[in-house]
C-alpha positions as MATLAB code, in Angstrom:
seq = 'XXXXXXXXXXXXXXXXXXXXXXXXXXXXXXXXXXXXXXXXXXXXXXXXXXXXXXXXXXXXXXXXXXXXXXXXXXXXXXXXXXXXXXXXXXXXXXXXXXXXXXXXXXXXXXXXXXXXXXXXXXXXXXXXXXXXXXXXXXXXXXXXXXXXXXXXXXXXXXXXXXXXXXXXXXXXXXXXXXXXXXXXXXXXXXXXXXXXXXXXXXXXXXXXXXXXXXXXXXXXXXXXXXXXXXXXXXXXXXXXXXXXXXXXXXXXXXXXXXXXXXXXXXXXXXXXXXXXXXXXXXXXXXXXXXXXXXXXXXXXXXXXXXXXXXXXXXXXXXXXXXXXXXXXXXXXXXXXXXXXXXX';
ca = [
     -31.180   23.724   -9.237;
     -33.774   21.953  -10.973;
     -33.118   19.838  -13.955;
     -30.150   19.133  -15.553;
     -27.568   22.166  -15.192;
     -26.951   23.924  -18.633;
     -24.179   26.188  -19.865;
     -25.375   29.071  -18.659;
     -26.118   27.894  -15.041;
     -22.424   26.394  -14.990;
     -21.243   30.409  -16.455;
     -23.281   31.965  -13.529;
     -21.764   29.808  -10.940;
     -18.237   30.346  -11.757;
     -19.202   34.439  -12.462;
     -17.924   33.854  -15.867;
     -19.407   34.451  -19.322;
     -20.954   31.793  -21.601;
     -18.578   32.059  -24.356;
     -15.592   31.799  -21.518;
     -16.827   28.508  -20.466;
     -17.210   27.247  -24.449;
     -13.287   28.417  -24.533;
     -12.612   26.525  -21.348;
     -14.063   23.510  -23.000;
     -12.232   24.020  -26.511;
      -9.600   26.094  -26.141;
      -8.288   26.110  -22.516;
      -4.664   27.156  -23.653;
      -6.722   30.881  -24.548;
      -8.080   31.378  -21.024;
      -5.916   31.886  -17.919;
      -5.615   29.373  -15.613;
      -7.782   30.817  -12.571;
     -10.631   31.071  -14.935;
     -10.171   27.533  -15.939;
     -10.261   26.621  -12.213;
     -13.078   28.504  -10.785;
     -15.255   27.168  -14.203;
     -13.757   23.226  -12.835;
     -14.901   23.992   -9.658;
     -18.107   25.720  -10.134;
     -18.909   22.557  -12.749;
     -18.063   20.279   -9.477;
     -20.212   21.798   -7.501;
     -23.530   22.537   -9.563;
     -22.939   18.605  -10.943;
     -22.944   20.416  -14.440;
     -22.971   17.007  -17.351;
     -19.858   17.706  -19.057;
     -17.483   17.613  -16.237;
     -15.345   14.792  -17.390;
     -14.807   17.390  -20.924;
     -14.102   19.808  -18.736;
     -11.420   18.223  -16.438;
     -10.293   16.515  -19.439;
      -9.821   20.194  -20.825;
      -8.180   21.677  -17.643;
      -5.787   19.081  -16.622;
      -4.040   18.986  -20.533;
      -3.720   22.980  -20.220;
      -2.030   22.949  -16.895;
       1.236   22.736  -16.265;
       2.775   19.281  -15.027;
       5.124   19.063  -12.247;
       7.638   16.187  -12.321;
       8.093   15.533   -8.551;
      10.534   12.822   -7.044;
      10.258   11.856   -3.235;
      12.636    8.757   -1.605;
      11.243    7.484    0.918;
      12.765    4.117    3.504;
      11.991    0.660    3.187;
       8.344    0.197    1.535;
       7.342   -2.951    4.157;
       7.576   -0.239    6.837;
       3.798    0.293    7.554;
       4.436    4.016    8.134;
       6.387    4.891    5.115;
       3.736    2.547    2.761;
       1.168    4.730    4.328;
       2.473    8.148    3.689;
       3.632    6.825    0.083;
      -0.237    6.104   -0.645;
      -0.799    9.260    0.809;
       1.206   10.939   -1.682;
       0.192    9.307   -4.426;
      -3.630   10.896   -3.151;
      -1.889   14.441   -2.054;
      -0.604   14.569   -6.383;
      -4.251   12.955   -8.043;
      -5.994   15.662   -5.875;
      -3.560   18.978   -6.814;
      -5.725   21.442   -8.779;
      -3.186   24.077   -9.434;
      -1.128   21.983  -11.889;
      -0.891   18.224  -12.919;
       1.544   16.049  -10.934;
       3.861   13.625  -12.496;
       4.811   11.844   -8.941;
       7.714    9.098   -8.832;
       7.877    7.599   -4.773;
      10.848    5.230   -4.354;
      11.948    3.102   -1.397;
      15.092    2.203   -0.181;
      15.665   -0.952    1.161;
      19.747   -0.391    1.167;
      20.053    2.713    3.367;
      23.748    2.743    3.262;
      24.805    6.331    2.743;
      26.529    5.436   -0.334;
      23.250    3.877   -1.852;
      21.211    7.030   -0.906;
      23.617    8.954   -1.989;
      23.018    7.346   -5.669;
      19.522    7.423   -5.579;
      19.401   11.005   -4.619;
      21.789   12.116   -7.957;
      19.717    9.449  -10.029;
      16.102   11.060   -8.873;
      17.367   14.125   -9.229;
      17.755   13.433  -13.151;
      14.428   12.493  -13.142;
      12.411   15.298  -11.456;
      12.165   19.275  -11.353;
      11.671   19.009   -7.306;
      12.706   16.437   -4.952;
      12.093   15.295   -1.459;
      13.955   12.741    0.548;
      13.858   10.991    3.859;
      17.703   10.207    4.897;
      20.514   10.021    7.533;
      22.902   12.693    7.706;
      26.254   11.967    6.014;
      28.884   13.747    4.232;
      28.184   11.429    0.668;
      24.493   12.648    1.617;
      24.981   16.135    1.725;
      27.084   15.950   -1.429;
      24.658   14.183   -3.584;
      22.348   17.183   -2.538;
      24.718   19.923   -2.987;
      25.357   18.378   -6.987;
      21.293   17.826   -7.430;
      20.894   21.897   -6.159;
      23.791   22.607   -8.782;
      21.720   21.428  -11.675;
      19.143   23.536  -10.779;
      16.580   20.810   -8.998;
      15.771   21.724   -5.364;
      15.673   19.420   -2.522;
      13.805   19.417    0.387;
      14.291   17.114    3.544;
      10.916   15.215    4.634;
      10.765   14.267    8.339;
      14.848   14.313    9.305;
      16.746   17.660    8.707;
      19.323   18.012    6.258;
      22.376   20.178    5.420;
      24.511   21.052    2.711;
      26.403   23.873    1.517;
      23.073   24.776   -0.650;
      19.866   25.433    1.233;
      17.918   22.331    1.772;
      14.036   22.781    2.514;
      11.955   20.745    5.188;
       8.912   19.932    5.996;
       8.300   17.769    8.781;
       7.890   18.046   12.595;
       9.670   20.396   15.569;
      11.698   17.516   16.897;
      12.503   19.590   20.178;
       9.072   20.215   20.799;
       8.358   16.351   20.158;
      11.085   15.359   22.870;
       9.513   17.787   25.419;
       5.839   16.832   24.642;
       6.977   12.757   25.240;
       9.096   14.109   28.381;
       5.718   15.837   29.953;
       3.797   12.435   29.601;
       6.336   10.987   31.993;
       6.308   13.782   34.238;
       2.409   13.953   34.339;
       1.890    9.861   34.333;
       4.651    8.255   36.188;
       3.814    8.065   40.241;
       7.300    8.673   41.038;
      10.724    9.569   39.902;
      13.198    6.929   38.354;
      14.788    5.606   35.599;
      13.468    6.727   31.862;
      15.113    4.775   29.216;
      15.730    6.268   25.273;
      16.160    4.372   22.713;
      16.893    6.018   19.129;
      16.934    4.132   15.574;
      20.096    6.050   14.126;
      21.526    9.400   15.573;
      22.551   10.460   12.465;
      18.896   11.015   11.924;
      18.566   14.598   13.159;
      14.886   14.493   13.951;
      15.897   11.850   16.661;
      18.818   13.990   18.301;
      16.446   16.983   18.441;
      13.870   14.706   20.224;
      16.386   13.825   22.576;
      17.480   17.302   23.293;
      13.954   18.215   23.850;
      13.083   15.313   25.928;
      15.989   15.732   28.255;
      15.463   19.437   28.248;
      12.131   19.604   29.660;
      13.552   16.735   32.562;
      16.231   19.700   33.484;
      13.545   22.306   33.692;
      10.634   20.518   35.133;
      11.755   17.528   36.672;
      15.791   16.448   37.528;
      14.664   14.061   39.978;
      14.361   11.670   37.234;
      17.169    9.991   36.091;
      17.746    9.302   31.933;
      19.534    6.633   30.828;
      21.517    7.156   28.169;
      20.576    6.511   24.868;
      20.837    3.036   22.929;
      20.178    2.999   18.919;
      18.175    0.286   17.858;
      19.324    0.701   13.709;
      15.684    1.230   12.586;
      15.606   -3.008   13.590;
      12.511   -4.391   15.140;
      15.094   -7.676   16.143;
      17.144   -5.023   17.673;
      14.677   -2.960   19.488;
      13.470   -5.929   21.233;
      16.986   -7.680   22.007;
      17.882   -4.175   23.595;
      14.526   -3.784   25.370;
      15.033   -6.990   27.152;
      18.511   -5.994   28.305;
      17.467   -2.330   29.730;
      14.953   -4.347   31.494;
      17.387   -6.950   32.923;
      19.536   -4.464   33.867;
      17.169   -1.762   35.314;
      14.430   -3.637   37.011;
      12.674   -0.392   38.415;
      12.632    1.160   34.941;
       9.885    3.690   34.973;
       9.665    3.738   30.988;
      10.553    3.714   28.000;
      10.865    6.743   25.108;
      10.999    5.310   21.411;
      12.599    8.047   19.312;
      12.875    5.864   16.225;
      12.326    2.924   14.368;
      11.821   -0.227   16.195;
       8.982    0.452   17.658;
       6.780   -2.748   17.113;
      10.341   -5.074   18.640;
       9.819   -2.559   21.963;
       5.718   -3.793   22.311;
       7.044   -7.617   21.987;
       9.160   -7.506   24.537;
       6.998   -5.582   26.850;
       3.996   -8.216   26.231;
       6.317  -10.948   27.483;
       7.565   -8.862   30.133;
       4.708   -7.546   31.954;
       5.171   -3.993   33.864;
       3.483   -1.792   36.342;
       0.563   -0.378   35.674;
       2.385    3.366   35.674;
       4.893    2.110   33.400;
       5.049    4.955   30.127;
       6.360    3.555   27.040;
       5.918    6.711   24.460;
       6.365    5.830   20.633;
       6.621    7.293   17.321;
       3.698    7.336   15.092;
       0.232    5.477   13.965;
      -0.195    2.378   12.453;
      -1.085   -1.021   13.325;
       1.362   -1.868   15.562;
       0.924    1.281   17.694;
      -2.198    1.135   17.187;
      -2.415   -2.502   18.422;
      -0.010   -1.629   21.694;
      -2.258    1.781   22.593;
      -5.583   -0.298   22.756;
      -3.818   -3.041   24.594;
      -2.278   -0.481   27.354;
       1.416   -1.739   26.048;
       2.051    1.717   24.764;
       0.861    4.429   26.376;
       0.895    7.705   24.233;
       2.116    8.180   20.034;
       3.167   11.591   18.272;
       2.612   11.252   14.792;
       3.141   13.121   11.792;
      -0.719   14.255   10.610;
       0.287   12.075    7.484;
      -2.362   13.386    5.051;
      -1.749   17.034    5.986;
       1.842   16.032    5.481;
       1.630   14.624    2.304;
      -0.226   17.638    0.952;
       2.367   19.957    2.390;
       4.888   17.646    0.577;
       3.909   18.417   -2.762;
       2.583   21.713   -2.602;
       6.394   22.457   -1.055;
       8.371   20.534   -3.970;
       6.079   22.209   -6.332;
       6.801   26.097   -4.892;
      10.440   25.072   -4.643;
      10.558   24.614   -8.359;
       8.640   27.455   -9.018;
      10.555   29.572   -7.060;
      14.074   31.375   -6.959;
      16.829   28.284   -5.707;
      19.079   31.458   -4.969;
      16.102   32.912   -2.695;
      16.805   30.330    0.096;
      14.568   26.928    0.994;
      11.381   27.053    3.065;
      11.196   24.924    6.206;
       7.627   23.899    6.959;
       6.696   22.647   10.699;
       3.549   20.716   10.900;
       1.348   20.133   14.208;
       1.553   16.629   15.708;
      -1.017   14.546   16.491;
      -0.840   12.781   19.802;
      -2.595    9.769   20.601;
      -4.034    7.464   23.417;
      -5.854    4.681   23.952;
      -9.094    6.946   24.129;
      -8.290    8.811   21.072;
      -7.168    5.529   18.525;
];
């Protein structure tokens, strides 16, 4: 297009008429909100002048959306991450504007959570929330989903007597997809070592069901240990890492199905393995990143965290729109699975 883009070129773009765009400008409350999109859009895209007026237009016609997510501790590099992500997922959200609140927890007692859950759900039309299973859990949600605010569980299941959405990923498939890296990587049969971060964290039972299910199907010559929690503590991981080591000196590997990864990768730096030793973790960021490169950790499933941000608030913002009484939508995202050829 040559020259600066005028009216008119910005009303054949978006297929509209001139006066429609001039009401999109002035009076955006008179024109439906489609319209006002494809004429935002179209203005994008041609690089039409008054773009600011028009967003400026748009956004104060559309509806807002107050959204509420809790999230765990904020100095955990993975939950800082997708909490930046979110903020990004709401400022880029044409359908409607997005009033976004993100909390941590640093206190993940079940009675704290509990608390925050009834206190964000005071605060917000839609809320999502990373927790534990617990009975004051599941009654925090149950009294949110009374008062007419839905809530959806983000990366750990969660029930209550009301429907509870999720979005997040298939934890059985995740257990399997670890369980064929030691099947494909390790030379031989032996020991496999789990460690979880809580069990009441459903996500990390289902990857243990999945993980020992493929082992059943595919392989029974190996032998699991069973599993030891690590609380979500990096001190913890590590202390425990070193003891499974002591005590199982021809340890094949190790599956992380939790928090604690980064306390696992100290320990195995000062305790050297074979080369066909498989340590599989839990998602992306330095740390893993650090231990793929290095050969410390061999393979990471990770939530897509951008995708799963956007699927975040385009799900709290359908469950608000929608019927609470119609039931809650559970959303599984692909993983992403990394290497040190991939990072």
């Amino acid at each position: 297009m040559v020259g600066r883009p005028t009216i008119r070129d910005l009303a054949d773009a978006a297929g509209v008429s001139v006066s429609t765009v001039n009401r999109v400008i002035n009076q955006p409350d008179s024109v439906r909100q489609p319209t006002r999109d494809r004429v935002l859009y179209a203005a994008e895209d041609i690089g039409f002048y008054g773009l600011g007026s028009i967003e400026n237009s748009v956004m104060r016609a559309r509806e807002t959306h107050r959204l509420g997510v809790l999230l765990q501790q904020g100095d955990r590099a993975f939950y800082s991450g997708l909490g930046k992500a979110l903020t990004r997922a709401a400022q880029t959200y044409h359908a409607a504007n997005i009033d976004l609140q993100v909390e941590y927890l640093s206190d993940l007692s079940p009675e704290n959570v509990a608390a925050r859950i009834r206190a964000l759900g005071t605060q917000a039309d839609s809320i999502g929330v990373v927790a534990a299973e617990h009975p004051y859990v599941s009654d925090a949600i149950d009294t949110v989903i009374q008062h007419g605010v839905p809530v959806t569980a983000l990366i750990a299941v969660l029930s209550a007597q009301h429907d509870v959405g999720f979005v997040g990923l298939d934890g059985w498939k995740v257990g399997r997809t670890a369980a064929w890296a030691f099947h494909r990587m390790c030379r031989e049969p032996g020991e496999v070592a789990i460690l979880l971060g809580n069990p009441r964290y459903r996500n990390q039972e289902l990857n243990e069901t999945g993980f020992r299910s493929y082992f059943r199907e595919h392989c029974p010559s190996f032998t699991l240990l069973e599993p030891r929690s690590t609380l979500e503590s990096l001190a913890i991981a590590k202390e425990l890492t070193h003891e499974i080591l002591d005590s199982h000196p021809k340890l094949k590997g190790l599956f992380i199905s939790g928090g604690g990864v980064t306390g696992v990768l100290e320990a195995l730096r000062e305790r050297p393995q074979a080369d066909d030793f498989v340590t599989v973790g839990y998602e992306l960021f330095g740390a893993t990143r650090t231990g793929l490169i290095d050969g410390t950790l061999t393979m990471a499933i990770c939530h897509p965290v951008e995708a799963f941000a956007r699927q975040i608030i385009s799900q709290l913002v359908a469950a608000k729109l929608g019927n609470l009484k119609s039931g809650a939508t559970t959303t599984y995202l692909n993983f992403e699975i990394y290497t040190s050829e991939n990072v």
